[in-house]
C-alpha positions in Angstrom: 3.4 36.1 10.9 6.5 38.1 12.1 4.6 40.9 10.6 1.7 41.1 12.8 0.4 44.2 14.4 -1.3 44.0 18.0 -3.2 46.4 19.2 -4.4 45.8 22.5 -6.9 47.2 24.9 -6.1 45.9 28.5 -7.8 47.2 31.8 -6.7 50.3 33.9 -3.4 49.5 35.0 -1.2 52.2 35.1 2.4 52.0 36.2 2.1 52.5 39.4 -0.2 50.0 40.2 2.2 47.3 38.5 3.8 45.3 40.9 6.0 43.4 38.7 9.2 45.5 38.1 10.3 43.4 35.1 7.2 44.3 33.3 7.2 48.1 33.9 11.3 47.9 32.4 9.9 46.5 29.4 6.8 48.8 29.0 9.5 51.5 30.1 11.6 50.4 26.6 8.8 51.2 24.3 7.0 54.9 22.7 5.2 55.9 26.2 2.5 58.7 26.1 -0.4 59.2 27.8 -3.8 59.9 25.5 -7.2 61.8 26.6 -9.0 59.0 29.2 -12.3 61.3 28.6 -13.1 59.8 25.3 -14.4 56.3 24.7 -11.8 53.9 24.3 -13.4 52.5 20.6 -13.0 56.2 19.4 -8.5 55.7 20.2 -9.0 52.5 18.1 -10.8 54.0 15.0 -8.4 56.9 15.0 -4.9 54.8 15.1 -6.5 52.9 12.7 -6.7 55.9 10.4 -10.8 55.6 10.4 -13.9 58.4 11.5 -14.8 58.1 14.9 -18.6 58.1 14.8 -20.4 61.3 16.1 -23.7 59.8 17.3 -25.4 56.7 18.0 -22.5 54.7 20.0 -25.8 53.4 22.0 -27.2 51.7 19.4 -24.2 50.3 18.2 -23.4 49.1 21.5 -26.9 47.5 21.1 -26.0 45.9 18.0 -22.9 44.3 19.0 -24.9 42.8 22.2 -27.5 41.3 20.7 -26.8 40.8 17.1 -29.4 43.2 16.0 -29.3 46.7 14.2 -31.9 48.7 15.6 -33.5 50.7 13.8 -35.0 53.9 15.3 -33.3 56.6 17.3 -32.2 55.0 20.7 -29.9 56.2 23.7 -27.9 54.4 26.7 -29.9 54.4 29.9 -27.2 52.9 32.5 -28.3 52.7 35.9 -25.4 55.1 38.2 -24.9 55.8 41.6 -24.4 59.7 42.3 -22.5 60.3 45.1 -22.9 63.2 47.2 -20.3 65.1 47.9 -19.8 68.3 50.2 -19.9 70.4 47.6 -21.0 68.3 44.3 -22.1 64.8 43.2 -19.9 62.7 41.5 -20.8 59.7 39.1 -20.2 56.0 39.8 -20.7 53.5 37.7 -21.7 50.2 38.5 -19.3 47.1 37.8 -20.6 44.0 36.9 -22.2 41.9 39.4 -23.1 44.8 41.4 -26.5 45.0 40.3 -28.6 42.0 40.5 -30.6 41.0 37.0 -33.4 40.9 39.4 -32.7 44.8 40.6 -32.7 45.3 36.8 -36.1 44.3 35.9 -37.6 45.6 38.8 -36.4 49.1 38.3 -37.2 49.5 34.4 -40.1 47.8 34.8 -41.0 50.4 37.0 -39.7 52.7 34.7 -41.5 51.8 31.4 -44.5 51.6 33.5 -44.4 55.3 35.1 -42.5 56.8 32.1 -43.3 55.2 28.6 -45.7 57.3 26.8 -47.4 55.9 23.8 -44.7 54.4 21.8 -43.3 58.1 22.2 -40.1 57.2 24.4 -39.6 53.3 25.7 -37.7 52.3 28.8 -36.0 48.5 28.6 -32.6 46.6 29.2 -30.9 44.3 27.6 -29.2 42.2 30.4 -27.8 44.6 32.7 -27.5 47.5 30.1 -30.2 50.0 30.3 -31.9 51.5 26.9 -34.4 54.4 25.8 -36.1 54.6 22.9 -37.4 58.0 21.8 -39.4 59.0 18.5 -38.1 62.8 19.7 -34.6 62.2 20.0 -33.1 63.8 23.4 -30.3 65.2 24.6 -27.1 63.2 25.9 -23.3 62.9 27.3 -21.2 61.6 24.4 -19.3 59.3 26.6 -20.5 56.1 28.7 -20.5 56.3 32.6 -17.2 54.3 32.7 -15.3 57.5 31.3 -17.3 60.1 33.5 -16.3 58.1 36.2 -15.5 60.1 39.1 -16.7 63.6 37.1 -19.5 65.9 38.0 -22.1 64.8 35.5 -22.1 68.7 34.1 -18.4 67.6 32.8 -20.1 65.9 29.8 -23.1 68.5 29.3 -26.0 66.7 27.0 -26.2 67.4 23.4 -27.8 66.3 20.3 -31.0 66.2 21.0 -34.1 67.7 23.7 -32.6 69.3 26.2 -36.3 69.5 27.9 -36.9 66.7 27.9 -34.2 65.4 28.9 -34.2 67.1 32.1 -37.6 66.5 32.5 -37.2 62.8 32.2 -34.4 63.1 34.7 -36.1 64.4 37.4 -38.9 62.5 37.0 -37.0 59.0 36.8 -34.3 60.0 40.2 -37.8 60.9 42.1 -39.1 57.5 41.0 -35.9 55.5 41.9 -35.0 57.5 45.2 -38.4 55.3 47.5 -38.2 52.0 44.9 -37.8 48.9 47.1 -34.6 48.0 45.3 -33.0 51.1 46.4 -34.6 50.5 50.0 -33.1 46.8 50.0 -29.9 48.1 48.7 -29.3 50.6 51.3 -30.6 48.0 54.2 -27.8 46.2 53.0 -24.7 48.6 52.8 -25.0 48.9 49.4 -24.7 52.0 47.3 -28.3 52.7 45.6 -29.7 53.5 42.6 -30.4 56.6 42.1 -30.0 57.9 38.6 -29.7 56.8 35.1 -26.8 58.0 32.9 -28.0 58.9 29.1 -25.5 58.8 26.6 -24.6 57.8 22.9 -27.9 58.8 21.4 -28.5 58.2 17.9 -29.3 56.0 14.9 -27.3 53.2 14.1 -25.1 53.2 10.8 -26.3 51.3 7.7 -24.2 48.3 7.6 -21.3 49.0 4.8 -18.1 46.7 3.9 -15.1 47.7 5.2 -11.7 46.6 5.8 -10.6 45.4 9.6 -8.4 44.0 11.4 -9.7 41.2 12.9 -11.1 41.9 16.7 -11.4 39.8 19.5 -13.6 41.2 22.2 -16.6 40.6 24.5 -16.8 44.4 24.5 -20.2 45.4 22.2 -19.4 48.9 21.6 -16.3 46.8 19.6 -18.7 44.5 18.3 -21.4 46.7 17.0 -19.0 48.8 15.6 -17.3 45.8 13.7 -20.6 44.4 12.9 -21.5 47.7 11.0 -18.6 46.9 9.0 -19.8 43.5 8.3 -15.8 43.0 9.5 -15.0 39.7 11.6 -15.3 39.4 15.5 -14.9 36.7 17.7 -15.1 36.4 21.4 -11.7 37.0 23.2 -9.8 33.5 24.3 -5.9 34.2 24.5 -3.6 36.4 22.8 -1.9 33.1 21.0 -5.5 32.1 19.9 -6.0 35.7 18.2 -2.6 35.6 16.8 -3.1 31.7 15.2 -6.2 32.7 13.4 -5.7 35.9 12.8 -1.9 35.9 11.6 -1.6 39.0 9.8 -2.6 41.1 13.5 -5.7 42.2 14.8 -7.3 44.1 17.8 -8.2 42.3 21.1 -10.1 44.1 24.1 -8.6 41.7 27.0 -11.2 40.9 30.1 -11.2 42.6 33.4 -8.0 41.1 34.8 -4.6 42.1 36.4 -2.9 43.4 33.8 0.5 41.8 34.8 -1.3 38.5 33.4 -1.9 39.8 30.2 1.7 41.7 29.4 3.3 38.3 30.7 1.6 36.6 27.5 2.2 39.7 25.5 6.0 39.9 25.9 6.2 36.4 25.5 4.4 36.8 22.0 6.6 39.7 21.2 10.0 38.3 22.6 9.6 34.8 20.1 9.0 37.1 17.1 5.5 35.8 16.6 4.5 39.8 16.7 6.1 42.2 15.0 5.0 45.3 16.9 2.5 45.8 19.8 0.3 48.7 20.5 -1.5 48.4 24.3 -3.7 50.9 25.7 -4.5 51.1 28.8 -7.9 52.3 29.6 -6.5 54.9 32.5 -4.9 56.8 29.5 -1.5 54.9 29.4 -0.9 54.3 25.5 2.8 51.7 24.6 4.5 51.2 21.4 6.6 48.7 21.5 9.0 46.7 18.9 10.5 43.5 19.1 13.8 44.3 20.4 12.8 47.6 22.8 13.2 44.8 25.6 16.6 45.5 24.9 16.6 49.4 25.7 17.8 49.1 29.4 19.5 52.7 29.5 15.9 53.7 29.2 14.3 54.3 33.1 11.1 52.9 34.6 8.2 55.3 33.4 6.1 56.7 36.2 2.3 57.7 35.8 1.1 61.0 34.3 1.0 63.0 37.8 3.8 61.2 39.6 7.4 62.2 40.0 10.0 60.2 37.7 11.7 58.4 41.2 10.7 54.8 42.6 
C-alpha cells in the first residue's frame, strides 16, 4: 500500500483561488508546472500514463462510458452552448449542469431531429443532457469539448476531420432554428442566457474494445469511462479518496466531483501524510499540474506558488 500512485483530477482551483494558506504551502512543496488547459483533460491522463491519446471519436467514447454501449457508426458531440456576443466577437459558454432543464432538452432536439434529420443520413438525439449527431457522412468538428473552448472564439478550435459543408450548413441551419424556439423565448423572459448554438466536437468511430492494462479509475466522468471501458479496464463510480485507495491498493486514477478543491486536498494530504500513498499526482483542470511525495510537506524553504500570470508576492 505505501507504494500507491494517485493520480488525481480535481476541479479548477488554481492557487489563487485557495483560501486555505496551509494547503497552498503544501501544494507549494511539490514539482509545480502548469500544462496546456486547451486539450481534454483524459488526453494529460493517457499521456502520463505512457499511452496514445486517441485522435478521433472522443464523442462516442464519451457515449460509451454514459450509457454502457459501444456505438457503432460514426457519431459526434452536439452540446447545446451559449454564444456570447461580444463588441467585437462571440465567445463560447458552456452550460453547467442544472442550467438546462431535461425538459429544455427534449424540446430543442426534438425540434431538431424533426427539422434536420434526413433519412437516416444524419440523426439529432441526447442522452440526458448531452447532445449527439449521428452522420453516415462524417462532418467536420473541434477536437476539444465546449468546457476547454470555454471563453475562446469558436474559430480557436477550427473543425476538422470530416465535411466542412456540411458542417456549416448544419450550423446555420440549426442557430436559425434555435434563435425563435419557445425554450430560448422562455429562457430569456426569465434572465437566463439562451440557447443558441450547438458545439460539434469529437467526431468519430468508437475503438474496438481491446484488453489493456489500467490503473484502476474512479470517476462519474464518461469520457473516463468510455475510454476505460474500451479497455475492458475496471471503473467504478467515485466515493472518497480512502474508498479508491482500500480497493484499489496498488493506486489508481480518480476524477473528484465538482467541489471546492480545499475539500478534496484536505483528504489528499491526509492520505499522503499517514503513508497510505506513496506519491500523488493532481491536476487541476485550469492547467495547474503537482507532484508531490510523502515528505515534500516538509520543504518549508520552498515559497507559496502563485498562478501562471500572477506575480510571485502574496
Amino acid at each position: 500500500m505505501k507504494n500507491a500512485h494517485a493520480i488525481v483530477v480535481l476541479p479548477a482551483g488554481e492557487f489563487g483561488q485557495l483560501t486555505n494558506s496551509g494547503h497552498r504551502h503544501w501544494l507549494s512543496g511539490g514539482g509545480v508546472s502548469s500544462q496546456n488547459a486547451e486539450s481534454e483533460m483524459l488526453d494529460t491522463v493517457l499521456t502520463l500514463l505512457g499511452l496514445a491519446v486517441p485522435a478521433s471519436g472522443l464523442a462516442a467514447l464519451r457515449y460509451w462510458g454514459q450509457t454502457g454501449h459501444r456505438p457503432a457508426s460514426w457519431m459526434a458531440a452536439a452540446d447545446p452552448i451559449h454564444l456570447e456576443a461580444r463588441l467585437r466577437d462571440l465567445r463560447i459558454r458552456p452550460f453547467l449542469p442544472g442550467q438546462i432543464a431535461p425538459r429544455e432538452m427534449g424540446d430543442l432536439f426534438d425540434m431538431l431531429q424533426e427539422e434536420l434529420g434526413d433519412s437516416g443520413q444524419h440523426t439529432f438525439t441526447k442522452t440526458g443532457t448531452l447532445g449527439y449527431l449521428y452522420s453516415d457522412l462524417p462532418i467536420a468538428t473541434a477536437t476539444v469539448s465546449a468546457a476547454v473552448a470555454d471563453g475562446h472564439v469558436p474559430d480557436r478550435f477550427p473543425p476538422s476531420g470530416g465535411s466542412e459543408k456540411l458542417f456549416h450548413q448544419l450550423l446555420g441551419e440549426l442557430q436559425m432554428l434555435l434563435h425563435d424556439h419557445e425554450v430560448n423565448t422562455a429562457r430569456q423572459s426569465a434572465g437566463l442566457p439562451v440557447i443558441n448554438s450547438l458545439w460539434f466536437w469529437g467526431g468519430g468511430i468508437a475503438p474496438e474494445a481491446v484488453v489493456r492494462p489500467m490503473p484502476d479509475l474512479y470517476s462519474a466522468d464518461p469520457l473516463f469511462n468510455g475510454f476505460w471501458a474500451s479497455c475492458q479496464a475496471p471503473f467504478a463510480p467515485f466515493e472518497d479518496f480512502a474508498d479508491c485507495l482500500a480497493r484499489s491498493p496498488q493506486g489508481f486514477v480518480a476524477v473528484a466531483p465538482d467541489e471546492p478543491p480545499g475539500d478534496s486536498l484536505g483528504r489528499l494530504k491526509k492520505l499522503l501524510g499517514l503513508g497510505r500513498l506513496r506519491h500523488l499526482t493532481l491536476l487541476f483542470r485550469d492547467g495547474y499540474v503537482v507532484s508531490l511525495g510523502r515528505f515534500d510537506r516538509f520543504r518549508f524553504w520552498r515559497r507559496t506558488a502563485t498562478p501562471p500570470g500572477q506575480t510571485d508576492y502574496e
